[in-house]
N, C-alpha and C positions, 0 to 999 in steps of 0.2 A: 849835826852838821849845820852850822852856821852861813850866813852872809859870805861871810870874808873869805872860809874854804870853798865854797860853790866858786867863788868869781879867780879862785887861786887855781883851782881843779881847770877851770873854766878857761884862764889865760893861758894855764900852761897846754893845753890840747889845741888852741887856737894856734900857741908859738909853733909847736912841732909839725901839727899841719902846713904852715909856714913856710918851714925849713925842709921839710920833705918834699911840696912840690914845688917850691922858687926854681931848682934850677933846672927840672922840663921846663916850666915853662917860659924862663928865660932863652933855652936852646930852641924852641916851639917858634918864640918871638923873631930871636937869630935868624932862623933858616927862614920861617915868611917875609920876612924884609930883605933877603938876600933874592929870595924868587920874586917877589914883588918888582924890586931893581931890576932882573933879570928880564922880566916880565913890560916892565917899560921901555927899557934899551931896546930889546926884540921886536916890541908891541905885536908878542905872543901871546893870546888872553885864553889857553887851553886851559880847561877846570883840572884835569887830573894833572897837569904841573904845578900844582898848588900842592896837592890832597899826598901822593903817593912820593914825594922828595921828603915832606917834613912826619910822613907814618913812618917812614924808613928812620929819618933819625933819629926821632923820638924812641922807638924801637930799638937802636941801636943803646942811645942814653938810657936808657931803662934795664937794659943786658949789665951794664957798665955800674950804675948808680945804685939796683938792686938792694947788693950785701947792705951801702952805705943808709939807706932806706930803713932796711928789715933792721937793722940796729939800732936807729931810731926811733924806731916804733916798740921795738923791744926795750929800751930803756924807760921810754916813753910810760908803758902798760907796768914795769915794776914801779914806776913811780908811782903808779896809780893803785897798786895792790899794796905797796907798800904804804900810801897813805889811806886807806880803808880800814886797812889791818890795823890802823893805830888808834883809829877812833873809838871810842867810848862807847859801850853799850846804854 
């Protein structure tokens, strides 16, 4: 195994990484900047209305996004057996 497959191995785990957690953590992003707002219109500054709004939807997204996930990762890991399996003794 060469340079050029390490850094190919290498991108493509960085991509799916990526693509599996961009959109928690876009929805992560979403709901604290909605309680954040929330949070200065009110000038409510209670810790657990930060913590226990975005575990719930994070949790929910997560119920939701799952299957989409596991399939990723499972394409993911053939690609990765399927490129082992082809290298050269």
């Amino acid at each position: 195994m060469d340079q050029a497959e390490i850094m190919d191995v290498a991108y493509d785990a960085v991509w799916t990484l990526l693509k599996v957690t961009t959109p928690l953590m876009l929805i992560a992003l979403g709901v604290g900047l909605i309680i954040a707002l929330f949070q200065a219109l009110t000038q409510i500054q209670e810790m657990t209305l930060t913590f226990v709004p975005k575990i719930l939807v994070i949790f929910i997204a997560l119920l939701v996004l799952l299957p989409w996930m596991i399939t990723e990762l499972t394409e993911f890991m053939g690609r990765m057996v399927d490129h082992f399996i082809g290298l050269p003794n």
